[in-house]
mmJSON file of the N, C-alpha and C atoms, coordinates in Angstrom:
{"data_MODEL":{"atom_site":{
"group_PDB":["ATOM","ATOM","ATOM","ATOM","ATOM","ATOM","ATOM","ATOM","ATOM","ATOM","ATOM","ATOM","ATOM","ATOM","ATOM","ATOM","ATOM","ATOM","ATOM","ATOM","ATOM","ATOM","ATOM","ATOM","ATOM","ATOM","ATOM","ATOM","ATOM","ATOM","ATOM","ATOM","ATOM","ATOM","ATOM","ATOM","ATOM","ATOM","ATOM","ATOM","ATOM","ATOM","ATOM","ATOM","ATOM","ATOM","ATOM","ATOM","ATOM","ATOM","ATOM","ATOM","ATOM","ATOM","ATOM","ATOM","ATOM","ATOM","ATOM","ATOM","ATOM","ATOM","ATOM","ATOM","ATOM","ATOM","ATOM","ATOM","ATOM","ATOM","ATOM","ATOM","ATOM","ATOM","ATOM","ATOM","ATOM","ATOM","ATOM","ATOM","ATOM","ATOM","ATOM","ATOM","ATOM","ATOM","ATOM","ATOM","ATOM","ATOM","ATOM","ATOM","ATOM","ATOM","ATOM","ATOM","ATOM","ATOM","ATOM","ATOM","ATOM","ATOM","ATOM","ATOM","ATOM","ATOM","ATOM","ATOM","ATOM","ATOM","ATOM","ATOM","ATOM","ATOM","ATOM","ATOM","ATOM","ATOM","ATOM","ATOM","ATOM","ATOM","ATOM","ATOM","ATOM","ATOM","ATOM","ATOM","ATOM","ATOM","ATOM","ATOM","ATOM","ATOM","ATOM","ATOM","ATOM","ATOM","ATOM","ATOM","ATOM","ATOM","ATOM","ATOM","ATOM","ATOM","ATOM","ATOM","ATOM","ATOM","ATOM","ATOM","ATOM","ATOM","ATOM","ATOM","ATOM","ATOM","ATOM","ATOM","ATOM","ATOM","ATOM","ATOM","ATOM","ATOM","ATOM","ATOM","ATOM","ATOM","ATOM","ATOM","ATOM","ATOM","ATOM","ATOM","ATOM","ATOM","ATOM","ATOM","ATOM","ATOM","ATOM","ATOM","ATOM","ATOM","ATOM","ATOM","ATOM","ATOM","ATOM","ATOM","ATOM","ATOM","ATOM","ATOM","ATOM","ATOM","ATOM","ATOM","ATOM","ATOM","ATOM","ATOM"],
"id":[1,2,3,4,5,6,7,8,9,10,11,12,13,14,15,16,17,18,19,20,21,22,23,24,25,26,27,28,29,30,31,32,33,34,35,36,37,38,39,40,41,42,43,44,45,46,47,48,49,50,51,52,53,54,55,56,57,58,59,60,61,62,63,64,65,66,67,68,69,70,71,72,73,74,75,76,77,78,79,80,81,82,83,84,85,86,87,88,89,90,91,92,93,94,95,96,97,98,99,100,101,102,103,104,105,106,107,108,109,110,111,112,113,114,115,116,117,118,119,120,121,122,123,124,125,126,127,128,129,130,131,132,133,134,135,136,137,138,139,140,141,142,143,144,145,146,147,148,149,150,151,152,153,154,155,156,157,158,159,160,161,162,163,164,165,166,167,168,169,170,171,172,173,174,175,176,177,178,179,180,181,182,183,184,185,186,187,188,189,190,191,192,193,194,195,196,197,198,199,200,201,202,203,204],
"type_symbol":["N","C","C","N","C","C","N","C","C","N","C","C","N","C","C","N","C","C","N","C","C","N","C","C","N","C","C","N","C","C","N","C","C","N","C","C","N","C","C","N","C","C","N","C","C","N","C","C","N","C","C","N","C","C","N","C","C","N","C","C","N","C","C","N","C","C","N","C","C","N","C","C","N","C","C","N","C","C","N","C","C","N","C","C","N","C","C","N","C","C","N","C","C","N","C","C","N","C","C","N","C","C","N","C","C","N","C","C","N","C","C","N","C","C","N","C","C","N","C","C","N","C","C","N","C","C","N","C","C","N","C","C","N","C","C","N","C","C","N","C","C","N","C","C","N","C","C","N","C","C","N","C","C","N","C","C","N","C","C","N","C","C","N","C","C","N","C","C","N","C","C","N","C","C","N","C","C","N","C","C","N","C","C","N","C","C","N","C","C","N","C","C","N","C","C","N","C","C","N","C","C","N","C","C"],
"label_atom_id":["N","CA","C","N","CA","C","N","CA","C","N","CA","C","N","CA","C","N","CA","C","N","CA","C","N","CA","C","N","CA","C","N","CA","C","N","CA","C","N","CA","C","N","CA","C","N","CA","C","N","CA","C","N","CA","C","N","CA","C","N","CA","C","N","CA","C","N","CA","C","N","CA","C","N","CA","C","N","CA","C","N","CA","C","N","CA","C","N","CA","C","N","CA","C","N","CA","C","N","CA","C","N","CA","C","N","CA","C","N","CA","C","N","CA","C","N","CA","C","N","CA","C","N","CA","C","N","CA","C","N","CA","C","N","CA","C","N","CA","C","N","CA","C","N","CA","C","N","CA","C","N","CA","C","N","CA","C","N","CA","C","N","CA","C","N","CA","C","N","CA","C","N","CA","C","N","CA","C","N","CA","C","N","CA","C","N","CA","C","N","CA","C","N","CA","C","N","CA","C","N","CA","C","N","CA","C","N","CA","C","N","CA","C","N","CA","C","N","CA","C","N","CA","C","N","CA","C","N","CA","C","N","CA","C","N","CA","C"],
"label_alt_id":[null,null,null,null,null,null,null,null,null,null,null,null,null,null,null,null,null,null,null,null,null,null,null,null,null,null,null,null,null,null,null,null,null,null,null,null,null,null,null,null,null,null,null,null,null,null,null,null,null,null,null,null,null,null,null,null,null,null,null,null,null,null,null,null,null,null,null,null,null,null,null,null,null,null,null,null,null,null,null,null,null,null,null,null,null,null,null,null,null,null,null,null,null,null,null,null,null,null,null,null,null,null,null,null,null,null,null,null,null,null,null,null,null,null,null,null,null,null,null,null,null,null,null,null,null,null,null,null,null,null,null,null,null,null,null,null,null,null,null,null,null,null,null,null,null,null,null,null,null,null,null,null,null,null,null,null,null,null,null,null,null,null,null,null,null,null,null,null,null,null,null,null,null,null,null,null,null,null,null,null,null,null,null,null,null,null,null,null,null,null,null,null,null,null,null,null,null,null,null,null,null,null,null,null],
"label_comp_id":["UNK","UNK","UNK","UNK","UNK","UNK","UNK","UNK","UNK","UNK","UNK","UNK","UNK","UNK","UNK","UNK","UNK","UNK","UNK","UNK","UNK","UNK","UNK","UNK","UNK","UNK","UNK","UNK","UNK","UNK","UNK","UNK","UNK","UNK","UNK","UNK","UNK","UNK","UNK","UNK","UNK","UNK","UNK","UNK","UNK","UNK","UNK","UNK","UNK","UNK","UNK","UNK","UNK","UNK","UNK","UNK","UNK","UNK","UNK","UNK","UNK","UNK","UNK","UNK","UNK","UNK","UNK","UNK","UNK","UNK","UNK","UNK","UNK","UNK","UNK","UNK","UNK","UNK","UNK","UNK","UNK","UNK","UNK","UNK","UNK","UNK","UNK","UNK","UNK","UNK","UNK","UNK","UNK","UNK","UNK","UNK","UNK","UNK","UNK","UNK","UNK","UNK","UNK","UNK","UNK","UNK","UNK","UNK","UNK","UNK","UNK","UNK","UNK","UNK","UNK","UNK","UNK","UNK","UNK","UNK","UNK","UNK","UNK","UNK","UNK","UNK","UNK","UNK","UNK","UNK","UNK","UNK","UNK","UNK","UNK","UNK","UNK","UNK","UNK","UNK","UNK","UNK","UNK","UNK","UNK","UNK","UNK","UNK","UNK","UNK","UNK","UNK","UNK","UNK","UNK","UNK","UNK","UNK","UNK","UNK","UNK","UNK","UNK","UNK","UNK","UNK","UNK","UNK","UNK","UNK","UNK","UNK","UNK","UNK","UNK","UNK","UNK","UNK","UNK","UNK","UNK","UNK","UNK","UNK","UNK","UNK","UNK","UNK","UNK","UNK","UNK","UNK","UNK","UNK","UNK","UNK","UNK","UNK","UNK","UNK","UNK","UNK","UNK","UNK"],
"label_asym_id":["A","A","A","A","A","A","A","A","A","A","A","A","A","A","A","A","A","A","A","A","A","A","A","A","A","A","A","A","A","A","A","A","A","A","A","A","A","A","A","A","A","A","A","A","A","A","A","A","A","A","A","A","A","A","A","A","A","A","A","A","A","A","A","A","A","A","A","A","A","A","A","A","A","A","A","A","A","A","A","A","A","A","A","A","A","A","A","A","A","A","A","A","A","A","A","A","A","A","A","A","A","A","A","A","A","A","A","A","A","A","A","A","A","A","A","A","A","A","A","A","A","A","A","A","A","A","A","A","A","A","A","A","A","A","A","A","A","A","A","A","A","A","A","A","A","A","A","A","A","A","A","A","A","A","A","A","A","A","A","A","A","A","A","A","A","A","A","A","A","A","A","A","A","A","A","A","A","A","A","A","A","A","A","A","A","A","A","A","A","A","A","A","A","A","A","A","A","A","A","A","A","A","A","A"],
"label_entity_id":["1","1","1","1","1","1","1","1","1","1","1","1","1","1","1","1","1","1","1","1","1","1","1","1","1","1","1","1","1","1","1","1","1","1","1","1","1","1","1","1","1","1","1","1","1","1","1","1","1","1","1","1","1","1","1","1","1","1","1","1","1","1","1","1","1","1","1","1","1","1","1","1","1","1","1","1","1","1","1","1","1","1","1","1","1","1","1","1","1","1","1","1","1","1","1","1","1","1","1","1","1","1","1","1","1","1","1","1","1","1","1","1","1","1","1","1","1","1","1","1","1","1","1","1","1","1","1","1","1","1","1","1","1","1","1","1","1","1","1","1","1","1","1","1","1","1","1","1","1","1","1","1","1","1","1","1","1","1","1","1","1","1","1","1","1","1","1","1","1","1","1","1","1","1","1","1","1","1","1","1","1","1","1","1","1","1","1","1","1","1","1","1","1","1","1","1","1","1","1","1","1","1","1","1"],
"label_seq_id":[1,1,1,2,2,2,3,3,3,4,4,4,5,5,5,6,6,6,7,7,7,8,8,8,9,9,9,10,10,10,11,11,11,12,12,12,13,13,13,14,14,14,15,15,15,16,16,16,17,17,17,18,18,18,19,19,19,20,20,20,21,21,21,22,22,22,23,23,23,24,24,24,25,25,25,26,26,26,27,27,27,28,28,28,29,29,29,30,30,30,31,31,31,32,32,32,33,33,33,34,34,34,35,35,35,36,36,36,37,37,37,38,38,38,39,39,39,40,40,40,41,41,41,42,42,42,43,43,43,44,44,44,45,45,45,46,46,46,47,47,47,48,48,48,49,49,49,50,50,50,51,51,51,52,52,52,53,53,53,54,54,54,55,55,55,56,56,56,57,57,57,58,58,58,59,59,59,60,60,60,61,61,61,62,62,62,63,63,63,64,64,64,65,65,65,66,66,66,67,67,67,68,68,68],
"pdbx_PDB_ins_code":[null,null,null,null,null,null,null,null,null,null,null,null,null,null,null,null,null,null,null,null,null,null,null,null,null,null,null,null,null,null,null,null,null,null,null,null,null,null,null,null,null,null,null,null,null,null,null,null,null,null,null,null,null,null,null,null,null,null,null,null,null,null,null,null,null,null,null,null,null,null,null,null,null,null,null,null,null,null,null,null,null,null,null,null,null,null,null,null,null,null,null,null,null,null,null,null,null,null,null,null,null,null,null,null,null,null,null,null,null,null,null,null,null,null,null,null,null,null,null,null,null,null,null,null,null,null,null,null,null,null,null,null,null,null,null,null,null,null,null,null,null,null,null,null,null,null,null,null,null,null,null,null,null,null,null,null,null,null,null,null,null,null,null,null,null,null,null,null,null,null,null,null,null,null,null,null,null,null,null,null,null,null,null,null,null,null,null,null,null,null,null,null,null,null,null,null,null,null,null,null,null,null,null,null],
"Cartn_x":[-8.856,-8.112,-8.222,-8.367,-8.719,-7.323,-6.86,-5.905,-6.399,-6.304,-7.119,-6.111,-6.824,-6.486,-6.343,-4.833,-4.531,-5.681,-6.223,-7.595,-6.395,-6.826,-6.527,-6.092,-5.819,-4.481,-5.381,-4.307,-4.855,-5.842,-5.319,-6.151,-4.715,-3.882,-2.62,-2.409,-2.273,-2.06,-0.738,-0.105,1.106,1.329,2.548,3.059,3.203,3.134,3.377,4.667,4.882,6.537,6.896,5.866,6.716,6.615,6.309,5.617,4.538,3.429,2.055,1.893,2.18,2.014,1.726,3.377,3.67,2.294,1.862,1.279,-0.222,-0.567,-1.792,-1.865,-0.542,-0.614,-0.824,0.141,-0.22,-1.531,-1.939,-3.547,-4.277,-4.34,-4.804,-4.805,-3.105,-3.579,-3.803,-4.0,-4.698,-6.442,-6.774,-8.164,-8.554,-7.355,-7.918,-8.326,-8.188,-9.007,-10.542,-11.129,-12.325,-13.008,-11.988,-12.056,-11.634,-12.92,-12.836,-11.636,-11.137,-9.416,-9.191,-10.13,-9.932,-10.094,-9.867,-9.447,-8.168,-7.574,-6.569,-5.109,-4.966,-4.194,-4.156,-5.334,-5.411,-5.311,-5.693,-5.542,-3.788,-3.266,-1.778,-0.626,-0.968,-0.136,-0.212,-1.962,-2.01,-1.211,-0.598,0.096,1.178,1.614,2.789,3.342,2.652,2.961,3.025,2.619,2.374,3.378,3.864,5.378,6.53,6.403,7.462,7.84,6.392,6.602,6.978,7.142,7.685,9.057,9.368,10.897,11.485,11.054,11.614,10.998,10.5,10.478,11.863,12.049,12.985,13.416,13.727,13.582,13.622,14.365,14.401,13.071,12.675,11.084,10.228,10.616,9.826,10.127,11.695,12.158,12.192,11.873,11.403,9.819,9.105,7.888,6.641,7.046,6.186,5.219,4.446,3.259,4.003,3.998,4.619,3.2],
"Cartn_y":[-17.514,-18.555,-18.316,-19.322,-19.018,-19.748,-19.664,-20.349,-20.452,-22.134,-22.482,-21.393,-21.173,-20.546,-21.42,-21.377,-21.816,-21.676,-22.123,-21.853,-20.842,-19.297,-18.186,-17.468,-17.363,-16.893,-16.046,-14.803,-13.098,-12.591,-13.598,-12.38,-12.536,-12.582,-12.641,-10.903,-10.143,-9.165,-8.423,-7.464,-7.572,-6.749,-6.228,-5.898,-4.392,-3.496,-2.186,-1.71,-0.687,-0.771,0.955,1.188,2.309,3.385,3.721,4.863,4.913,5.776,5.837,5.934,7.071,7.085,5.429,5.287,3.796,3.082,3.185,1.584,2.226,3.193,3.886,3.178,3.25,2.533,1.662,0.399,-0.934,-1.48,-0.608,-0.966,-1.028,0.556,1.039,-0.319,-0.91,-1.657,-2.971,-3.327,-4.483,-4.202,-3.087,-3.163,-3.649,-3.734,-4.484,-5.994,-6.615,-7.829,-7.938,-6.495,-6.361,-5.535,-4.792,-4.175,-5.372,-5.151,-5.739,-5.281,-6.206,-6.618,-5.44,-4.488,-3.524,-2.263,-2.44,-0.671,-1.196,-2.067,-2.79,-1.722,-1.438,-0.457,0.825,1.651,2.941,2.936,1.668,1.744,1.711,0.724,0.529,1.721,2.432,3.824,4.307,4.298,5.63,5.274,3.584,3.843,3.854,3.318,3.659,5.21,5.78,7.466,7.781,7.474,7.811,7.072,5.786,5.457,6.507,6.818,7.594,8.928,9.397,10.55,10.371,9.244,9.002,8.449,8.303,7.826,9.341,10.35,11.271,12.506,12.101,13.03,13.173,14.477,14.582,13.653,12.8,12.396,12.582,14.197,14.734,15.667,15.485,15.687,14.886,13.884,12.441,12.488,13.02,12.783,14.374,14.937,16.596,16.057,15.258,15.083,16.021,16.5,17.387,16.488,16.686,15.883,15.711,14.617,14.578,14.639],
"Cartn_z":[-18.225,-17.545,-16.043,-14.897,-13.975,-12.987,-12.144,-11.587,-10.379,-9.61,-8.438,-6.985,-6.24,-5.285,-3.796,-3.159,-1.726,-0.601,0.329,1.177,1.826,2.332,2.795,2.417,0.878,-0.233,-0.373,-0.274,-0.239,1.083,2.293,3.74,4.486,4.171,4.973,5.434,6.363,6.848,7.164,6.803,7.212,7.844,8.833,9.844,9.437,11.035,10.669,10.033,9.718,8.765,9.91,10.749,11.542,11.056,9.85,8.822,8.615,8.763,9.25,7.935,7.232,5.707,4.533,4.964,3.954,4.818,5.858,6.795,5.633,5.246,4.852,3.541,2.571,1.389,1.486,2.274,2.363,2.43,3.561,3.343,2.142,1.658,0.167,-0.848,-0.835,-1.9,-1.416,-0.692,0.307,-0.16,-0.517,-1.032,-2.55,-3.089,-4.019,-4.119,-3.361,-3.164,-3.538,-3.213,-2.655,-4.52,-5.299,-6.366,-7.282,-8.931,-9.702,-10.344,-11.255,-11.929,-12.338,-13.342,-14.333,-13.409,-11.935,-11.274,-10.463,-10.332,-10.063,-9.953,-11.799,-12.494,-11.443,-11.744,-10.828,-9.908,-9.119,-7.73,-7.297,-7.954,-8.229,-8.003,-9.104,-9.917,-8.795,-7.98,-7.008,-5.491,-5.211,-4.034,-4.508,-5.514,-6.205,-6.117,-6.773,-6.708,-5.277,-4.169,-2.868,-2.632,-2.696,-2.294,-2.333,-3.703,-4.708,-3.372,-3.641,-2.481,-1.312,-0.511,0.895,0.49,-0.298,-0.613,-0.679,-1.242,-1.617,-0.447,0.578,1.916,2.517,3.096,3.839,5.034,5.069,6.904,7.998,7.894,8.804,9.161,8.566,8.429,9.263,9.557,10.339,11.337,11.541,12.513,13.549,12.727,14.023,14.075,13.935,14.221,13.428,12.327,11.333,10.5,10.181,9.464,7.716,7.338,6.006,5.007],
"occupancy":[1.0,1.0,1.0,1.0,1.0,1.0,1.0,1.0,1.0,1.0,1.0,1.0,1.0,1.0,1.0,1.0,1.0,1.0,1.0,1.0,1.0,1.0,1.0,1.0,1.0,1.0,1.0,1.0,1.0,1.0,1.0,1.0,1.0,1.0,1.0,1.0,1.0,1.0,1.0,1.0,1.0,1.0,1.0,1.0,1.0,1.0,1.0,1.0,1.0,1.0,1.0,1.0,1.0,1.0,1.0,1.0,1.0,1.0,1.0,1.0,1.0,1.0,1.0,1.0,1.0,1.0,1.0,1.0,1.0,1.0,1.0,1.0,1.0,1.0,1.0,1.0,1.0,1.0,1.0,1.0,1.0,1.0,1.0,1.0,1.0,1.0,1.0,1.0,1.0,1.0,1.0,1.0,1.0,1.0,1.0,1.0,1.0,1.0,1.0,1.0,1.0,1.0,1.0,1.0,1.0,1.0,1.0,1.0,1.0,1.0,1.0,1.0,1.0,1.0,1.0,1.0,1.0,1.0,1.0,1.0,1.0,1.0,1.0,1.0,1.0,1.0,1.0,1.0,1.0,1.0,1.0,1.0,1.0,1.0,1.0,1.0,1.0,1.0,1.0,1.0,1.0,1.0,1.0,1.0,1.0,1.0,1.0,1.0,1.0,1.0,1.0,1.0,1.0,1.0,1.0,1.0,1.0,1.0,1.0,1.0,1.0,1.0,1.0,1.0,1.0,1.0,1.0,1.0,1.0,1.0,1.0,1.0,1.0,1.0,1.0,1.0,1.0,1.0,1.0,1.0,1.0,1.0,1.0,1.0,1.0,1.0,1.0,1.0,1.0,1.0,1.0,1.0,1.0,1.0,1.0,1.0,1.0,1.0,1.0,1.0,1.0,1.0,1.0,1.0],
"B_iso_or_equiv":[0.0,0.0,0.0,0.0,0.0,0.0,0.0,0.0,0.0,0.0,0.0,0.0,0.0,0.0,0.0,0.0,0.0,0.0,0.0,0.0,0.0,0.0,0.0,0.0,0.0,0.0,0.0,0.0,0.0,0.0,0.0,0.0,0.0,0.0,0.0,0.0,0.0,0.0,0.0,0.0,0.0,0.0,0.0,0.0,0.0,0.0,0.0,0.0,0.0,0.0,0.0,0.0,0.0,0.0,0.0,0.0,0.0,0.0,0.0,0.0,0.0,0.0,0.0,0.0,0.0,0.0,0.0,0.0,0.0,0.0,0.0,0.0,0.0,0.0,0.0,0.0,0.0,0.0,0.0,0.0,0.0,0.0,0.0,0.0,0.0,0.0,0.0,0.0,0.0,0.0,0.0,0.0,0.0,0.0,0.0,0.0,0.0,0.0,0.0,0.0,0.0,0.0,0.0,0.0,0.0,0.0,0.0,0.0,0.0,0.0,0.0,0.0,0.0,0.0,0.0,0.0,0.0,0.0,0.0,0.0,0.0,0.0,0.0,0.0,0.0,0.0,0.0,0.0,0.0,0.0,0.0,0.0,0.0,0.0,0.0,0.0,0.0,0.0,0.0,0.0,0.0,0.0,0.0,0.0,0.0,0.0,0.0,0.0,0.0,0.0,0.0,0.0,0.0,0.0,0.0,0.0,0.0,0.0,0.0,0.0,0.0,0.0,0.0,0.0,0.0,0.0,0.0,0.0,0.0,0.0,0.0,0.0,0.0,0.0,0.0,0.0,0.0,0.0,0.0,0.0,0.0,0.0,0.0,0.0,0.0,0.0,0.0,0.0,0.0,0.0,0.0,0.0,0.0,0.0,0.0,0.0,0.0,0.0,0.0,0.0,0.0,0.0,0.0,0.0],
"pdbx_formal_charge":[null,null,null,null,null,null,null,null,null,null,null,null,null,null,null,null,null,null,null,null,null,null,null,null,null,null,null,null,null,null,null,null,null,null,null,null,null,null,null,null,null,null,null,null,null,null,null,null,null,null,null,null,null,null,null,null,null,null,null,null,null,null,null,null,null,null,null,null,null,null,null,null,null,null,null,null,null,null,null,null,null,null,null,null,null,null,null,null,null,null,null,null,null,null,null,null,null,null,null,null,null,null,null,null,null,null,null,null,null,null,null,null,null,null,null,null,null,null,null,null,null,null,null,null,null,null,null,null,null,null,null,null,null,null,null,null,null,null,null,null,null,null,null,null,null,null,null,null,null,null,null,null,null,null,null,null,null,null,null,null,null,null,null,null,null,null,null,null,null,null,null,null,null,null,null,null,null,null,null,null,null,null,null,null,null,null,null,null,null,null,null,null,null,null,null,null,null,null,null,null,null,null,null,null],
"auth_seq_id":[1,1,1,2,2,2,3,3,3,4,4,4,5,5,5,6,6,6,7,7,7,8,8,8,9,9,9,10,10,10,11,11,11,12,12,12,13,13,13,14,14,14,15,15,15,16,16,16,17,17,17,18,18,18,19,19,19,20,20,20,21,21,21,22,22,22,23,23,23,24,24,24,25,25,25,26,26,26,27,27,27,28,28,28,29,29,29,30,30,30,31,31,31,32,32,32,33,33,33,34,34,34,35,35,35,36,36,36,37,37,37,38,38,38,39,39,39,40,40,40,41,41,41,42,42,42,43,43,43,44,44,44,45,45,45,46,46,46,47,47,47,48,48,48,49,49,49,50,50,50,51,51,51,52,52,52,53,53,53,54,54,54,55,55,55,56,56,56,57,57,57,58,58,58,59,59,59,60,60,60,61,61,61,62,62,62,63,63,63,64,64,64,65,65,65,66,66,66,67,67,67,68,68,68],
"auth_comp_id":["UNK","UNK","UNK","UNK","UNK","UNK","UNK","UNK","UNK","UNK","UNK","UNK","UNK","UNK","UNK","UNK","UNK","UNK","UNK","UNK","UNK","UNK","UNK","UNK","UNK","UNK","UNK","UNK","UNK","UNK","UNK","UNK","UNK","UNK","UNK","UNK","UNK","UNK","UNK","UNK","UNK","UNK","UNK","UNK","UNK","UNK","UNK","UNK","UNK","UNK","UNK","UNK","UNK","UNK","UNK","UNK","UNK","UNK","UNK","UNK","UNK","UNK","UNK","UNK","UNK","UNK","UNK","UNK","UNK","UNK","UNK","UNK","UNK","UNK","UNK","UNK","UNK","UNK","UNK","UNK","UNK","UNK","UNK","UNK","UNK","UNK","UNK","UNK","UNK","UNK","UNK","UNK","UNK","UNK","UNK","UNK","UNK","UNK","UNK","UNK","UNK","UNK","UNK","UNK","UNK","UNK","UNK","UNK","UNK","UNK","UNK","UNK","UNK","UNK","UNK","UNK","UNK","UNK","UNK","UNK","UNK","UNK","UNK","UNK","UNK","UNK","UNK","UNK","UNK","UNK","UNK","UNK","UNK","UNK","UNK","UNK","UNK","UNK","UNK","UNK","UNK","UNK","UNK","UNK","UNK","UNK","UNK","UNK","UNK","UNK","UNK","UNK","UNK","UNK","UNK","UNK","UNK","UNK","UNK","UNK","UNK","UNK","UNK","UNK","UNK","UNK","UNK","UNK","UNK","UNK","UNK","UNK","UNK","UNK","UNK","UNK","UNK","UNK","UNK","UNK","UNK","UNK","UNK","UNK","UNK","UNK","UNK","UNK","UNK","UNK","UNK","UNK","UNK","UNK","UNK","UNK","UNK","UNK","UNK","UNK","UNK","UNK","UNK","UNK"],
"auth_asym_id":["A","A","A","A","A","A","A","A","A","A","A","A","A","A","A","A","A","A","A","A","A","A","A","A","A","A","A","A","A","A","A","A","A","A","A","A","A","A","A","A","A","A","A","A","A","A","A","A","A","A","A","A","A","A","A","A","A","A","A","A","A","A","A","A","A","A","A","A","A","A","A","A","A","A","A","A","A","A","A","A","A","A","A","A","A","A","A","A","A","A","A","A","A","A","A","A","A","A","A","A","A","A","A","A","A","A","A","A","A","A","A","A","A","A","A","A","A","A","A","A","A","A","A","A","A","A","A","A","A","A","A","A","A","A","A","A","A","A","A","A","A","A","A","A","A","A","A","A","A","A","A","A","A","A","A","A","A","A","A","A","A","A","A","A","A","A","A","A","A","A","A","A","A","A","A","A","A","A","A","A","A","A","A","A","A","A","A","A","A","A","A","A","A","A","A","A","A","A","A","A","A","A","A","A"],
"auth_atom_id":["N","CA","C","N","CA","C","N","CA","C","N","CA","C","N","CA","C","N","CA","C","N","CA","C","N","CA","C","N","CA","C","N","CA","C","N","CA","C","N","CA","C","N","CA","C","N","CA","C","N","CA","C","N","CA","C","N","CA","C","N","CA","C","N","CA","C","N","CA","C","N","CA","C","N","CA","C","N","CA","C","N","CA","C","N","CA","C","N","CA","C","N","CA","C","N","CA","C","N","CA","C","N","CA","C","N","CA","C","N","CA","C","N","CA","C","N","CA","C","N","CA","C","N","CA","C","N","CA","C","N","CA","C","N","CA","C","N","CA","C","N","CA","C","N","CA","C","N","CA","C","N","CA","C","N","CA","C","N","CA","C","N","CA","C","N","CA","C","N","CA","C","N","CA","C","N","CA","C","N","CA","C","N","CA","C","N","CA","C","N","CA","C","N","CA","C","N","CA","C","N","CA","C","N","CA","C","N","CA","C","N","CA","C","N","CA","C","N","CA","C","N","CA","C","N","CA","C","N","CA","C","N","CA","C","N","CA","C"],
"pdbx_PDB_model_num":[1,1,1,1,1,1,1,1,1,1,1,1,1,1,1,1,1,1,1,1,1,1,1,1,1,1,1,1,1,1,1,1,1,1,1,1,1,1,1,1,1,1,1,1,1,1,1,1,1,1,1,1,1,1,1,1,1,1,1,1,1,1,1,1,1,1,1,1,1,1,1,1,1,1,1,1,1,1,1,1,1,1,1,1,1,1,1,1,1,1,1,1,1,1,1,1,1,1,1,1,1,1,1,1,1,1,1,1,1,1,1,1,1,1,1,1,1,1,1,1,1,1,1,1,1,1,1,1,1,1,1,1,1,1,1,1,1,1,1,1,1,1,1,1,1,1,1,1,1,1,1,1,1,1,1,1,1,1,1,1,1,1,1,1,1,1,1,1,1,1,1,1,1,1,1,1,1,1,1,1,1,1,1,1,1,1,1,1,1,1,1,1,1,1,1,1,1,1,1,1,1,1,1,1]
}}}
């Protein structure tokens, strides 16, 4: 099944979030555009899991300026 697509739908870019880390994921899964459907999954899990871990950083960690 194919569903017609908006003219520009999926190059929309989004804004830094101030976390170099998180801005690294966003990108990451911003590449799947470019990856066929069936690595989608792995690609997924893997910023997912990399979210997980910046949720669960110290912040005070970010905030003495230490590399997370």
């Amino acid at each position: 099944m194919s569903f017609p697509r908006e003219p520009g739908a999926g190059t929309e870019t989004s804004l830094p979030t101030g976390d170099h880390a998180v801005d690294a994921l966003i990108t990451m899964a911003a590449q799947s555009a470019q990856l066929p459907a069936d690595e989608h999954k792995a690609l997924y899990s893997s910023v997912i899991a990399g979210l997980e871990q910046e949720l669960n950083t110290d912040p005070q960690t970010h905030l003495s300026g230490a590399a997370s």
